[in-house]
C-alpha positions in Angstrom: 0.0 0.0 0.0 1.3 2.8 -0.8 0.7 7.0 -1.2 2.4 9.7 -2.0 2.2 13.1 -0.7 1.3 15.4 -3.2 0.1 19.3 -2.4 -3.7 19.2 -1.3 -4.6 21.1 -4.9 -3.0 18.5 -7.1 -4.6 15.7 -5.3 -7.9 14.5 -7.2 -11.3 14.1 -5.2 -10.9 10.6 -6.0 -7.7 10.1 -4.2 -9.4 11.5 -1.1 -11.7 8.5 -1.2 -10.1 5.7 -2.3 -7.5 5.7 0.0 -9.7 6.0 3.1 -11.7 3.3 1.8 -8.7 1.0 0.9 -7.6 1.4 4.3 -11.1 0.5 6.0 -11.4 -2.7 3.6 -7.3 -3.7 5.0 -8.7 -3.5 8.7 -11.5 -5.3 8.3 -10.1 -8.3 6.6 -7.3 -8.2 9.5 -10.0 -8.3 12.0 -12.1 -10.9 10.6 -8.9 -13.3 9.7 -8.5 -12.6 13.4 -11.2 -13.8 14.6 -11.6 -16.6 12.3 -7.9 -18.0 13.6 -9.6 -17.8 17.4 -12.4 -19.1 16.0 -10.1 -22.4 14.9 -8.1 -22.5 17.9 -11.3 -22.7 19.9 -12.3 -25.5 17.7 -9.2 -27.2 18.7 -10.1 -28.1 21.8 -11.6 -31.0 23.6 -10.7 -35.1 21.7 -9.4 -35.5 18.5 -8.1 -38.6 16.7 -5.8 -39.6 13.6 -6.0 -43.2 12.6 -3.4 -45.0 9.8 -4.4 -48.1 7.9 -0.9 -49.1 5.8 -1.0 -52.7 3.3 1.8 -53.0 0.8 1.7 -56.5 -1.0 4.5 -57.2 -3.7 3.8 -60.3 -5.6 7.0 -61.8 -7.9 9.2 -65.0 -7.3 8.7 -64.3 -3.7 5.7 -62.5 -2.4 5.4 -60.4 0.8 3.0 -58.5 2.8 3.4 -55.2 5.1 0.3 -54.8 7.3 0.4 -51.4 9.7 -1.6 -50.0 12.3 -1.4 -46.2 13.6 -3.9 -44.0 16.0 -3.4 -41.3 18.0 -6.0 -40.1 20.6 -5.5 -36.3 21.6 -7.6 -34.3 24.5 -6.8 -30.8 24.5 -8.0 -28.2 27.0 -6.8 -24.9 27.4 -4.6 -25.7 30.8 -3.5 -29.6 29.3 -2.7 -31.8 26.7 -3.3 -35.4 27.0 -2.2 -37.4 24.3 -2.2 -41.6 23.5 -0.5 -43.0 20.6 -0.4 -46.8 19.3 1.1 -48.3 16.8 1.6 -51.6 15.2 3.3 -53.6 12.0 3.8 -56.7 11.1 5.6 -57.9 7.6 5.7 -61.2 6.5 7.7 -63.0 3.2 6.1 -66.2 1.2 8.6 -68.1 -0.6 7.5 -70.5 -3.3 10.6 -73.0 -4.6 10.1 -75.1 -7.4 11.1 -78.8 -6.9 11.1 -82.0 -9.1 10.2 -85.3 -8.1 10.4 -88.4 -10.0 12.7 -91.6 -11.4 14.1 -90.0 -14.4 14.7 -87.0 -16.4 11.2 -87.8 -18.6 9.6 -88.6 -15.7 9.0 -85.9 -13.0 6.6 -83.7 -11.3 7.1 -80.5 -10.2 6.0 -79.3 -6.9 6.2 -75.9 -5.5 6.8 -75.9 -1.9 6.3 -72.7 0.2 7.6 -71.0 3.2 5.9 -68.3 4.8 8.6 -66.3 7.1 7.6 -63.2 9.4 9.9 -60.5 8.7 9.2 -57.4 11.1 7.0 -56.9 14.1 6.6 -54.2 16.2 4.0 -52.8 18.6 4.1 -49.6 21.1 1.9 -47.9 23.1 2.4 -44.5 24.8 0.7 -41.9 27.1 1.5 -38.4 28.0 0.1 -35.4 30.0 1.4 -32.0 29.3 0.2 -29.4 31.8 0.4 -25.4 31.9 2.2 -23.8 34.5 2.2 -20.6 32.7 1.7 -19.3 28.6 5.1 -20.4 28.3 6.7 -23.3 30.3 5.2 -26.5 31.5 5.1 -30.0 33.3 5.0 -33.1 31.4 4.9 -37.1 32.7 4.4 -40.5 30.2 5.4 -43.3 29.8 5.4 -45.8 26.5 5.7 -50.1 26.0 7.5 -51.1 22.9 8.0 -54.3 21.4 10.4 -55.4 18.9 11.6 -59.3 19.2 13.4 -58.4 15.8 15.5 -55.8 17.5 16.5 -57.8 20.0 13.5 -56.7 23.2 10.6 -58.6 23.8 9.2 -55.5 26.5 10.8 -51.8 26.5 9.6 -49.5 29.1 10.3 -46.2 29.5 8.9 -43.7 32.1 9.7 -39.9 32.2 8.7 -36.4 33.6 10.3 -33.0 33.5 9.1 -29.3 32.3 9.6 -27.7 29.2 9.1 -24.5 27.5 7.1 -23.3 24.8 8.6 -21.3 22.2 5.8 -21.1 19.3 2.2 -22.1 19.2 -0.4 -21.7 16.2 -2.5 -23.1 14.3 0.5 -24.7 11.4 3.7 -24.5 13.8 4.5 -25.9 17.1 8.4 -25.5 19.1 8.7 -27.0 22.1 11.7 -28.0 24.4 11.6 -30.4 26.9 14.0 -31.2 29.9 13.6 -35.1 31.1 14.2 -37.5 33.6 13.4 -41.2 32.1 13.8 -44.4 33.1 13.8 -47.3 31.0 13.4 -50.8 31.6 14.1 -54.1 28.8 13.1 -57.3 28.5 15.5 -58.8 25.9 14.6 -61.8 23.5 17.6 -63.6 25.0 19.6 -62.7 28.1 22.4 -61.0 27.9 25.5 -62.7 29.1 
């Protein structure tokens, strides 16, 4: 926007008009995308869920299949955040190989025997509570079960609390640090020696 300052005689009556009116129209669209952002934010609170349904099936000489599972559960108030996530895949391999049975080289049949193999599994759960203690800094305590036999846990527990700070907040952006005290438990496929 902009306007230059010309003498008051060289100035059309036109000018005088437009430009008040330009600037009435730029306020009001401030205001109401103003209150249309509070209006969102307001909408934001109280339960909300995201849910993830993932199957990927390849099909060649070997065939395999990729199954996944993801939710998360959010309840938002304007002092707390409480917040549940689970998650859960599981990929398995078929393996078809051709062999011949018979008495002779003319004389055969082939058979295709198959082997089914699981390839990667993994489930976790987790639940956290953030609490206000002021606009910018608060309190925060979870605590999440994984499992993951192929990476070597059957059980994974971790427990934490601490405080954090909150840096930015709106509607498309969120910056957060948090400061932690955890402790984790495992529960390994085999025992360590």
């Amino acid at each position: 926007l902009s306007h230059s300052l010309e003498p008051h005689s060289m100035r059309s009556p036109l000018d005088r008009i437009v430009f008040p009116i330009t600037l009435a129209v730029l306020f009001s669209s401030t205001a109401a995308t103003g209150a249309a952002a509070g209006q969102a934010e307001e909408r934001e609170l109280g339960w909300s869920d995201t849910a993830e349904l993932t199957l990927v099936v390849t099909a060649g000489n070997a065939k395999a299949q990729t199954l996944g599972f993801r939710n998360t559960l959010v309840r938002r108030s304007n002092t707390a955040t409480l917040t549940f996530d689970v998650s859960a895949l599981r990929a398995d391999s078929l393996q078809k190989t051709p062999v011949a049975i018979g008495d002779s080289r003319e004389s055969f049949q082939i058979i295709r025997d198959s082997a089914r193999t699981l390839i990667a599994e993994n489930y976790f759960a987790r639940g956290r509570l953030e609490r206000n203690l002021s606009t910018r800094t608060f309190w925060h305590a979870g605590g999440s079960w994984d499992r993951n036999t192929f990476a070597g846990f059957n059980n994974l527990y971790v427990f934490d609390g601490g405080i954090g700070n909150t840096w930015l907040d709106s509607a498309t952006t969120t910056l957060k640090t948090f400061y932690a005290i955890s402790e984790t438990r495992r529960e390994d496929v085999e025992a360590r020696p």
